[in-house]
N, CA, C and O atoms as a GROMACS GRO file, in nm:
protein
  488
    1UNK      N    1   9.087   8.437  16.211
    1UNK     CA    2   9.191   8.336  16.232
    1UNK      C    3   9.228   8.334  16.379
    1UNK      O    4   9.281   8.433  16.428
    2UNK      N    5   9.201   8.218  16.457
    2UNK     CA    6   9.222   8.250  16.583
    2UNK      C    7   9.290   8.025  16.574
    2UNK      O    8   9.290   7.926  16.500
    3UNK      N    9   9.355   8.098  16.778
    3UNK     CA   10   9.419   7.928  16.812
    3UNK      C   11   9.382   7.958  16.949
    3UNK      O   12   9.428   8.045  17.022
    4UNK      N   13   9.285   7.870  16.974
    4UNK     CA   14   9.236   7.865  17.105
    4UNK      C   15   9.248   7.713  17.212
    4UNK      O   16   9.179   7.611  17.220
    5UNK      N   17   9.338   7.748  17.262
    5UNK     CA   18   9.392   7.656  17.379
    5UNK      C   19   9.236   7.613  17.494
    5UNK      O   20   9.127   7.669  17.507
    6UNK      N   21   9.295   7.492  17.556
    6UNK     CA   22   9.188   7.434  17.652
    6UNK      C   23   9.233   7.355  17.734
    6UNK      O   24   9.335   7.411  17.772
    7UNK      N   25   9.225   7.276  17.778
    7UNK     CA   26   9.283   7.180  17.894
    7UNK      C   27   9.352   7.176  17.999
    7UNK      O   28   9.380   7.078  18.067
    8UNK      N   29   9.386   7.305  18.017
    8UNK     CA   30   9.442   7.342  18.165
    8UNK      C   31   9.323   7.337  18.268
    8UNK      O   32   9.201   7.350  18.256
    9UNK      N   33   9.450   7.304  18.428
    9UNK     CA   34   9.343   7.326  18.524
    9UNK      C   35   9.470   7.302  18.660
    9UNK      O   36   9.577   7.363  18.650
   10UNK      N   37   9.455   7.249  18.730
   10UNK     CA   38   9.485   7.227  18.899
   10UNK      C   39   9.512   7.100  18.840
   10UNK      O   40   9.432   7.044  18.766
   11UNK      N   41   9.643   7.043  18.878
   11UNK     CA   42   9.648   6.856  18.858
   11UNK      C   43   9.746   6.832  19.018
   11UNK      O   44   9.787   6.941  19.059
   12UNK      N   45   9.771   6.760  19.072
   12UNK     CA   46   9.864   6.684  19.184
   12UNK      C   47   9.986   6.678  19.107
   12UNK      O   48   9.965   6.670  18.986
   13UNK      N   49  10.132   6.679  19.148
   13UNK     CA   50  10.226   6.613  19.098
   13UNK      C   51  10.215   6.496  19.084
   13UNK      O   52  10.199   6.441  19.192
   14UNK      N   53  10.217   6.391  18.953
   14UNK     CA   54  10.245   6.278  18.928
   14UNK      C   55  10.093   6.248  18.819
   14UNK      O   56  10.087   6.150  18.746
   15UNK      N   57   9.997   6.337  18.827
   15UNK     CA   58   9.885   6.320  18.729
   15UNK      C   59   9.903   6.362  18.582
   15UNK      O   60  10.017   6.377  18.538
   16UNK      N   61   9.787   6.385  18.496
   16UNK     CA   62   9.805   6.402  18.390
   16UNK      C   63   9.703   6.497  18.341
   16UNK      O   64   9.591   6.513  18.390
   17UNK      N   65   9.749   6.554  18.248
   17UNK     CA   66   9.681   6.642  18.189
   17UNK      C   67   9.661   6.668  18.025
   17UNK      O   68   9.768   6.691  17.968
   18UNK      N   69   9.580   6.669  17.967
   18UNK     CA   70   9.579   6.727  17.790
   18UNK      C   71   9.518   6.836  17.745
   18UNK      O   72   9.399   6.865  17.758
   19UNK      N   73   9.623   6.911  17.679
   19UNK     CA   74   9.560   7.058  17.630
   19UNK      C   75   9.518   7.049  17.532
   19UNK      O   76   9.590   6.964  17.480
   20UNK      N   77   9.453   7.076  17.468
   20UNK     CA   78   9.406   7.111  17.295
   20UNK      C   79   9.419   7.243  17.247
   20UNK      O   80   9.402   7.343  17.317
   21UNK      N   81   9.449   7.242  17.120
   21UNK     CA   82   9.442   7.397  17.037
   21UNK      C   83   9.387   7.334  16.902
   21UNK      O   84   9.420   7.245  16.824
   22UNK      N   85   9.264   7.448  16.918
   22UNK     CA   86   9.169   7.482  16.804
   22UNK      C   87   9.210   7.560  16.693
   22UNK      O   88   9.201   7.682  16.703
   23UNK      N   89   9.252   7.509  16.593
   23UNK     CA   90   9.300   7.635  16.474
   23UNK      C   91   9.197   7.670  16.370
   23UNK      O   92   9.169   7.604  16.271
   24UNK      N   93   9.135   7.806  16.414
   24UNK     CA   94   9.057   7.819  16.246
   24UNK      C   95   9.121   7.891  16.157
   24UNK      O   96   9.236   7.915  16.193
   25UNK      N   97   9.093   7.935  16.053
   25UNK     CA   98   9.136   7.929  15.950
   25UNK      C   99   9.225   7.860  15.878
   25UNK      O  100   9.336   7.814  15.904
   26UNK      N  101   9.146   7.860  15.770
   26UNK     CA  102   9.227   7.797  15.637
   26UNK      C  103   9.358   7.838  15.621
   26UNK      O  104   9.417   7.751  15.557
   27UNK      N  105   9.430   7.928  15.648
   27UNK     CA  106   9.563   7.921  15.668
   27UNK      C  107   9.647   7.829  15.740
   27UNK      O  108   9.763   7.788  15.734
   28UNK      N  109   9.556   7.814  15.803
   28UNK     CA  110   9.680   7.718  15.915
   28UNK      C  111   9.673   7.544  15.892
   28UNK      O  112   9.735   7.450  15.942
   29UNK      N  113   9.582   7.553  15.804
   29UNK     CA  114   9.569   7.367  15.787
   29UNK      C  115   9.721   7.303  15.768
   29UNK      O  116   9.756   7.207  15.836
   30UNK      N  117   9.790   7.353  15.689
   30UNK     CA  118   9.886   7.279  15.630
   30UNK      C  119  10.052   7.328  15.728
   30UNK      O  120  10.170   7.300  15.704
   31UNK      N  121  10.004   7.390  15.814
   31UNK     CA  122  10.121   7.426  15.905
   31UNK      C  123  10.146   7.355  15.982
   31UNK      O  124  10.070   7.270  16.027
   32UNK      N  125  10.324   7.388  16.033
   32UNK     CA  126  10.377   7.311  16.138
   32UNK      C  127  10.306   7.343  16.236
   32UNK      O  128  10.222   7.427  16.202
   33UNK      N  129  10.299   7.312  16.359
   33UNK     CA  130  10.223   7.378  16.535
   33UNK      C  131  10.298   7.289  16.586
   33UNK      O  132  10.335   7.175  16.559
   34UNK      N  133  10.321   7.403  16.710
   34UNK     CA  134  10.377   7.389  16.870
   34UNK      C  135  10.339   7.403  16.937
   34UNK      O  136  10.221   7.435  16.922
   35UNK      N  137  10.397   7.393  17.092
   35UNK     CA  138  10.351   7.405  17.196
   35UNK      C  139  10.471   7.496  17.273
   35UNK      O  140  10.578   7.446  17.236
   36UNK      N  141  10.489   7.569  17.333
   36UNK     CA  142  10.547   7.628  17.422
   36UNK      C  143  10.493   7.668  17.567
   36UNK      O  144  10.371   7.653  17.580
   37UNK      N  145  10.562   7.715  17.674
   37UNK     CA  146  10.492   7.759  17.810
   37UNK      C  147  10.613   7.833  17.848
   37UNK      O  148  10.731   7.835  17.815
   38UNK      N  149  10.515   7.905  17.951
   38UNK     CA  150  10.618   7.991  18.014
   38UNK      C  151  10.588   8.028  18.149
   38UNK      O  152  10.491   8.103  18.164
   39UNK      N  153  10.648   7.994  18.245
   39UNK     CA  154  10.651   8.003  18.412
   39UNK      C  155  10.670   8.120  18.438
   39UNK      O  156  10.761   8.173  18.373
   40UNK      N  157  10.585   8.219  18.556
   40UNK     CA  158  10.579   8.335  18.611
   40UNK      C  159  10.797   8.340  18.601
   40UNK      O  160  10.874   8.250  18.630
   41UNK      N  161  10.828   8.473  18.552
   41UNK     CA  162  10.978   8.522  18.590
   41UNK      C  163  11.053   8.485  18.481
   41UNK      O  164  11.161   8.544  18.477
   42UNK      N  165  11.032   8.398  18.380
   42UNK     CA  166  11.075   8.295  18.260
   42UNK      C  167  11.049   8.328  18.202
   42UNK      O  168  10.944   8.393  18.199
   43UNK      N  169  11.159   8.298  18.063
   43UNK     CA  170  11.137   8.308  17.914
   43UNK      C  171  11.015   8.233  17.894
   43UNK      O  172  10.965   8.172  17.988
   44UNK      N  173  10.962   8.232  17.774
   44UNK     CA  174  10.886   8.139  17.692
   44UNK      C  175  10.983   8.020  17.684
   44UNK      O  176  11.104   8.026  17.664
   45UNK      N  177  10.912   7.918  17.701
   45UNK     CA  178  11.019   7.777  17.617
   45UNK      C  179  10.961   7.724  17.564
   45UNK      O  180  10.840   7.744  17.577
   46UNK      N  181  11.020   7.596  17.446
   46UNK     CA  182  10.976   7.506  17.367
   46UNK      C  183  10.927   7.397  17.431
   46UNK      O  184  10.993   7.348  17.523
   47UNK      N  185  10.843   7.360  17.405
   47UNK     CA  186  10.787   7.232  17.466
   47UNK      C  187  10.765   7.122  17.365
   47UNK      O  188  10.806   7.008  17.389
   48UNK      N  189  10.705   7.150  17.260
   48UNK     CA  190  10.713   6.996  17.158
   48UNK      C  191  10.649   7.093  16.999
   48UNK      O  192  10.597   7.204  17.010
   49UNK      N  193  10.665   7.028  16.877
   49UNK     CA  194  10.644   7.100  16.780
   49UNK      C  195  10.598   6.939  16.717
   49UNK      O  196  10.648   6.834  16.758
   50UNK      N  197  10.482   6.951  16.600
   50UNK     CA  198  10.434   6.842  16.538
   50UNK      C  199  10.433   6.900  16.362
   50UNK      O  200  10.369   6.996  16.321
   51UNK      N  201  10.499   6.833  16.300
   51UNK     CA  202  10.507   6.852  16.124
   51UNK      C  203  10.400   6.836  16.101
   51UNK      O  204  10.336   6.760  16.175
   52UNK      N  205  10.334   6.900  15.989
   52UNK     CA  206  10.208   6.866  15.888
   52UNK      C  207  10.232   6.762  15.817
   52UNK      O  208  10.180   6.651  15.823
   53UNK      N  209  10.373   6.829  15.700
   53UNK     CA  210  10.398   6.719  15.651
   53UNK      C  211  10.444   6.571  15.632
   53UNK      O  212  10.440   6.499  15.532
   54UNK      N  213  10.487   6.548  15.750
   54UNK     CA  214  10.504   6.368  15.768
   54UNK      C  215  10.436   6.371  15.933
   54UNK      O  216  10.315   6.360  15.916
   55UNK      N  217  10.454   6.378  16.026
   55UNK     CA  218  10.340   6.401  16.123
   55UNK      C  219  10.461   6.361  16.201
   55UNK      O  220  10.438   6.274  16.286
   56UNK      N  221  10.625   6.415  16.192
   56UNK     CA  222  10.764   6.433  16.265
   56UNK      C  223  10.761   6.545  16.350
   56UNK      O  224  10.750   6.665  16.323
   57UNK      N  225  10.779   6.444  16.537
   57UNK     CA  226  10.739   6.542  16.626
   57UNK      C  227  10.882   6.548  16.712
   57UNK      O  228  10.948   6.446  16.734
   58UNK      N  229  10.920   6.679  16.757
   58UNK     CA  230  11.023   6.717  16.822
   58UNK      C  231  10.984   6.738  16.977
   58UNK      O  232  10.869   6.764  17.014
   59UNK      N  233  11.118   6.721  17.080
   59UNK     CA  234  11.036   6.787  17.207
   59UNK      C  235  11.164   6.836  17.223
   59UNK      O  236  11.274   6.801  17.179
   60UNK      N  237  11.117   6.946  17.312
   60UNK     CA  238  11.262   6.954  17.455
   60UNK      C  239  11.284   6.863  17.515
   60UNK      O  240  11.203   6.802  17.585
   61UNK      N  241  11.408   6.836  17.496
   61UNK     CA  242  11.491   6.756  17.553
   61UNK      C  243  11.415   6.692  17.736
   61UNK      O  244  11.359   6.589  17.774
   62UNK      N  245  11.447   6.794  17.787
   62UNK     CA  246  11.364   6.772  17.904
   62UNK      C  247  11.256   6.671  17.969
   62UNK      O  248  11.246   6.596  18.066
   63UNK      N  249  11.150   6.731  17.809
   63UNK     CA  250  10.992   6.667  17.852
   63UNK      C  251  11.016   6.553  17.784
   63UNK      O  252  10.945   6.462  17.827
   64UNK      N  253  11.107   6.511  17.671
   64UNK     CA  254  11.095   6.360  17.630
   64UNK      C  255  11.015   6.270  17.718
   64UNK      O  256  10.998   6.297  17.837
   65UNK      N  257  10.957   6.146  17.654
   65UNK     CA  258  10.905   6.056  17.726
   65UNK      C  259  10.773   6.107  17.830
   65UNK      O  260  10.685   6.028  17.864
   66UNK      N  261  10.775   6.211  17.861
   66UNK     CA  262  10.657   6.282  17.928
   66UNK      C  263  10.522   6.342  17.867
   66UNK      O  264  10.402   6.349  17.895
   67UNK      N  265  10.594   6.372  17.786
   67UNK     CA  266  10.483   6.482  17.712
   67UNK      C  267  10.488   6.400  17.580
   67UNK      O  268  10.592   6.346  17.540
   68UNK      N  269  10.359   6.392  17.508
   68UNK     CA  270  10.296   6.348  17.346
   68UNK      C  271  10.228   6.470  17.290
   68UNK      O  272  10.140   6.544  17.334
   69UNK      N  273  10.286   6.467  17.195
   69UNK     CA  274  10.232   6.628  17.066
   69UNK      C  275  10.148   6.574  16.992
   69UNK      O  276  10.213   6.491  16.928
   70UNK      N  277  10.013   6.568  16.952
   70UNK     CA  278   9.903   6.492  16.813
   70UNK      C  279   9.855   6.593  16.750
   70UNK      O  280   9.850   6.711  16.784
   71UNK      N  281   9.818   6.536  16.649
   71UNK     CA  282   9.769   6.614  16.535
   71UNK      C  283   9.618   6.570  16.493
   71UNK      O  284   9.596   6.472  16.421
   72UNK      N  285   9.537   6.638  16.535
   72UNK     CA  286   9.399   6.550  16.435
   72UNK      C  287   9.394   6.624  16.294
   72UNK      O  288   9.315   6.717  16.303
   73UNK      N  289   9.439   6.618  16.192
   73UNK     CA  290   9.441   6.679  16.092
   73UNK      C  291   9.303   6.709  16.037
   73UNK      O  292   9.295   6.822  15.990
   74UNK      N  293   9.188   6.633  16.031
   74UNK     CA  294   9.063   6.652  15.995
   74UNK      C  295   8.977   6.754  16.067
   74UNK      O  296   8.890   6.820  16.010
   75UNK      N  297   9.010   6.763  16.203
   75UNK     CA  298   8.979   6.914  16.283
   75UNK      C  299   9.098   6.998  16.284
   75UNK      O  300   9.060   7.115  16.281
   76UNK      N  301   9.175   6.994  16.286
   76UNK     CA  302   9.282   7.097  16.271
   76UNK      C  303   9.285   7.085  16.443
   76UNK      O  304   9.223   7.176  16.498
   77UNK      N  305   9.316   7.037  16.488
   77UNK     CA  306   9.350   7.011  16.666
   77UNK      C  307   9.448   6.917  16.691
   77UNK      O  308   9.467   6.800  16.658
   78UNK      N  309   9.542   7.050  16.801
   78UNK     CA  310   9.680   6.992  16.842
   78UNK      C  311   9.664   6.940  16.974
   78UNK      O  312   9.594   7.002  17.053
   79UNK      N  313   9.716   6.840  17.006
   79UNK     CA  314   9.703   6.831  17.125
   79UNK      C  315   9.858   6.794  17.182
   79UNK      O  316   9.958   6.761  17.119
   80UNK      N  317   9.836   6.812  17.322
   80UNK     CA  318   9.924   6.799  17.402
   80UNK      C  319   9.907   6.692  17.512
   80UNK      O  320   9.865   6.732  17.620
   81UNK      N  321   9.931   6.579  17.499
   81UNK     CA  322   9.904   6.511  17.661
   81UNK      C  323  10.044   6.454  17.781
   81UNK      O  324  10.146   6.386  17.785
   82UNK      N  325   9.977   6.519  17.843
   82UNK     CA  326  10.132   6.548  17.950
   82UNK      C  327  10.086   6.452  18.083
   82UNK      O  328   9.976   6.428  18.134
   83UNK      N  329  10.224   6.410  18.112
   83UNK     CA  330  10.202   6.286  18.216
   83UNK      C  331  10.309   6.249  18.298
   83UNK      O  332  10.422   6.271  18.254
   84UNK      N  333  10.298   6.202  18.400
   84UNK     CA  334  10.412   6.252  18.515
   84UNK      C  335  10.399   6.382  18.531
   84UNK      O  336  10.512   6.417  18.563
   85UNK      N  337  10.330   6.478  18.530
   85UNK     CA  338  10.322   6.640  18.601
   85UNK      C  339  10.435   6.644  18.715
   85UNK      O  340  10.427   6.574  18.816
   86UNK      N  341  10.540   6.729  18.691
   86UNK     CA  342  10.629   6.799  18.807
   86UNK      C  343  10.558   6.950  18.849
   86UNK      O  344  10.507   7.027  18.768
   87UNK      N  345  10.565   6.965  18.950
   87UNK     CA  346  10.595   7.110  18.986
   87UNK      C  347  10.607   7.167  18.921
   87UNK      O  348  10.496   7.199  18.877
   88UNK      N  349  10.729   7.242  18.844
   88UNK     CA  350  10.813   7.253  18.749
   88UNK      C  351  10.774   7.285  18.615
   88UNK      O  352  10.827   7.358  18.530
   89UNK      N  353  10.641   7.194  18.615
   89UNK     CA  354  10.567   7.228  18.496
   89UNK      C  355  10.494   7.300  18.478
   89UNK      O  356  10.470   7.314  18.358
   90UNK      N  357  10.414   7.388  18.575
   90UNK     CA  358  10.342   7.480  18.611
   90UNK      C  359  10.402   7.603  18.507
   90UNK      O  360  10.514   7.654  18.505
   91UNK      N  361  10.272   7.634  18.414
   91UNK     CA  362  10.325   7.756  18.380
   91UNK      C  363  10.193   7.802  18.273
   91UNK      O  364  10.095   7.732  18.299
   92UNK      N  365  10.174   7.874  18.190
   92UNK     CA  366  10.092   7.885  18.108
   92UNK      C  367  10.159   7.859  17.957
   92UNK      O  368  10.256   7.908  17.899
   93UNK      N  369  10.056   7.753  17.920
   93UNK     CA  370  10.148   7.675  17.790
   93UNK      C  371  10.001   7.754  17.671
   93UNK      O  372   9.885   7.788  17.695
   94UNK      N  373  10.090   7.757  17.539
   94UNK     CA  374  10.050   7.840  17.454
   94UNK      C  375  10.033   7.723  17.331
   94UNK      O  376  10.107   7.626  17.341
   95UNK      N  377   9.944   7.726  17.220
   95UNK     CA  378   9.979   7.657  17.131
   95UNK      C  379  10.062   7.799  17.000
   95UNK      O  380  10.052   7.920  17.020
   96UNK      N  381  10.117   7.754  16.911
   96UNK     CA  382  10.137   7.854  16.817
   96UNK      C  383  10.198   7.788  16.664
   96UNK      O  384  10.272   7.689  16.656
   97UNK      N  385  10.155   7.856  16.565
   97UNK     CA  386  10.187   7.792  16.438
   97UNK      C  387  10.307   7.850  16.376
   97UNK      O  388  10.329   7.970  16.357
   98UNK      N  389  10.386   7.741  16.343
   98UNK     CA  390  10.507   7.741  16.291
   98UNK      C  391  10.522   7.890  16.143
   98UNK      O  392  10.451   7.875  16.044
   99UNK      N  393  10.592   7.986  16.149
   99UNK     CA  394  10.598   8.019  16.017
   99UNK      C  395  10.753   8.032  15.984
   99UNK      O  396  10.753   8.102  15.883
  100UNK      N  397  10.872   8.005  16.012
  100UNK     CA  398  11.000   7.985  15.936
  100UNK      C  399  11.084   8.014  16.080
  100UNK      O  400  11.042   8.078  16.176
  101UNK      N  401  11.203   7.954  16.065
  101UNK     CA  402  11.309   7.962  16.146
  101UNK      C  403  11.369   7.859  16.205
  101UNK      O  404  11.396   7.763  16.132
  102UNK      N  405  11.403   7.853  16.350
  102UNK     CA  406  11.386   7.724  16.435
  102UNK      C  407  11.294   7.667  16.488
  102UNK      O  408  11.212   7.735  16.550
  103UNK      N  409  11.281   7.540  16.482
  103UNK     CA  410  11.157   7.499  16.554
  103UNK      C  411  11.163   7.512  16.698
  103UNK      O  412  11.046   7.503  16.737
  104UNK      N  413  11.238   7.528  16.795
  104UNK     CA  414  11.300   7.559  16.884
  104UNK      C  415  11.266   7.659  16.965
  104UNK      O  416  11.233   7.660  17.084
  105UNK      N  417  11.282   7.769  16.861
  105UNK     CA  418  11.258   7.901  16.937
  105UNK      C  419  11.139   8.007  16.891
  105UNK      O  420  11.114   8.042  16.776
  106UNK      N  421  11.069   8.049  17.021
  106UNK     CA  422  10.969   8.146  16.958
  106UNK      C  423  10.958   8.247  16.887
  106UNK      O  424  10.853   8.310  16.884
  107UNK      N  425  11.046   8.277  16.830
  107UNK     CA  426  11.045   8.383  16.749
  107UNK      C  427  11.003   8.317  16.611
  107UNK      O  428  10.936   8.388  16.535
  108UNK      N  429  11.035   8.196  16.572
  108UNK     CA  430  10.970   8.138  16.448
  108UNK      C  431  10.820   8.076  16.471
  108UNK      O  432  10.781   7.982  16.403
  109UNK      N  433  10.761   8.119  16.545
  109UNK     CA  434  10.627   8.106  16.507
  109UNK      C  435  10.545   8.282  16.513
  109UNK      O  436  10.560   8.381  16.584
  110UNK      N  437  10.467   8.250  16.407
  110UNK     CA  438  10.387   8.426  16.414
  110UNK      C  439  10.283   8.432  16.462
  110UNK      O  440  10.245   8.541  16.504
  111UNK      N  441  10.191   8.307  16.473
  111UNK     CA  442  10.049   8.344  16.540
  111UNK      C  443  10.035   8.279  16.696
  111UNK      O  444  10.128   8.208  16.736
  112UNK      N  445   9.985   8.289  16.733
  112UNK     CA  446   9.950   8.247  16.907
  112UNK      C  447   9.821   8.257  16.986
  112UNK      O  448   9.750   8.357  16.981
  113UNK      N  449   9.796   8.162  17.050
  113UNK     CA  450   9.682   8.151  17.102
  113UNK      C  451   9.701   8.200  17.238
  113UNK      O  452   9.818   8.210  17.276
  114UNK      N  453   9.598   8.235  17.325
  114UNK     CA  454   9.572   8.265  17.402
  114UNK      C  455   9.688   8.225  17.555
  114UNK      O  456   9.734   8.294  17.646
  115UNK      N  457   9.696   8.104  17.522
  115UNK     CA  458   9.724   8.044  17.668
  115UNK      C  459   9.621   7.978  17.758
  115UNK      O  460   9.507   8.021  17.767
  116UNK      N  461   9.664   7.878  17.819
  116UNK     CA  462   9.602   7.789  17.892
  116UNK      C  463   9.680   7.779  18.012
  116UNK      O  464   9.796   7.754  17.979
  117UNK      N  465   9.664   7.788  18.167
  117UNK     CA  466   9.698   7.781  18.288
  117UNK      C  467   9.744   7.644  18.308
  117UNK      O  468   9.647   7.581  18.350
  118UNK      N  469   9.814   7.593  18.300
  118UNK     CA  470   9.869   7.456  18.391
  118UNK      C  471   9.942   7.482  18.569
  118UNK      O  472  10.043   7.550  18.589
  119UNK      N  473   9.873   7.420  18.665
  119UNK     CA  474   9.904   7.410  18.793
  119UNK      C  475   9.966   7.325  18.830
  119UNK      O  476   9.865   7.260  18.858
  120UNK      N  477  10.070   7.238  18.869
  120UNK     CA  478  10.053   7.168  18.947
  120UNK      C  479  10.114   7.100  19.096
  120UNK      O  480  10.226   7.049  19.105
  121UNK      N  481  10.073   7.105  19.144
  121UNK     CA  482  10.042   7.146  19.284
  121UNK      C  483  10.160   6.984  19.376
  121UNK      O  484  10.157   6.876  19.318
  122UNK      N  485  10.229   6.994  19.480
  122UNK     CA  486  10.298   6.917  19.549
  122UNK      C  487  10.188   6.845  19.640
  122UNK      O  488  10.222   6.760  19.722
   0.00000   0.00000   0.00000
């Protein structure tokens, strides 16, 4: 059972970028998934969460309007596509699957992928 992140790299402020997370196993088909990141010195934060069951997506407040959470349900792939890049956004963003609590905060998800590097550069 693994969640393997992709789409990071080096972007300019004001470009765009999309991450993907790969979920295998059969456990995770029918789960909520998020996205979180976390900047060198920083907590982890929430970045956007996508429902299985009605395909009802939340963000931080923050990234509204910036950032889009998808679901390909037939591959089991989350994606993330982020646009307007700040500075700010630089951090290593994680995908991870929902298992009870807040959607909000990381402590309610139990599994986690690797991480993916987001840069981006002034």
């Amino acid at each position: 059972v693994q969640l393997q992140a992709s789409g990071g790299g080096v972007v300019q402020a004001g470009g765009s970028l999309r991450l993907s997370c790969a979920a295998s196993g059969e456990s995770f088909t029918y789960d909520d998934m998020g996205w979180f990141r976390q900047a060198p010195g920083k907590e982890r934060e929430f970045v956007a969460v996508v429902l299985w069951s009605n395909d009802r997506t939340y963000y931080a407040d923050s990234l509204k309007g910036r950032f889009t959470i998808s679901r390909d349900k037939a591959k089991n792939i989350v994606s993330l596509q982020m646009n307007s890049l700040k500075t700010e956004d630089t951090a290593v963003y994680y995908c991870a699957v929902f298992t009870g609590g807040r959607y909000f905060s990381a402590s309610a998800y139990g599994y986690w992928g690797r991480g993916t590097q987001v840069t981006v550069s002034s």
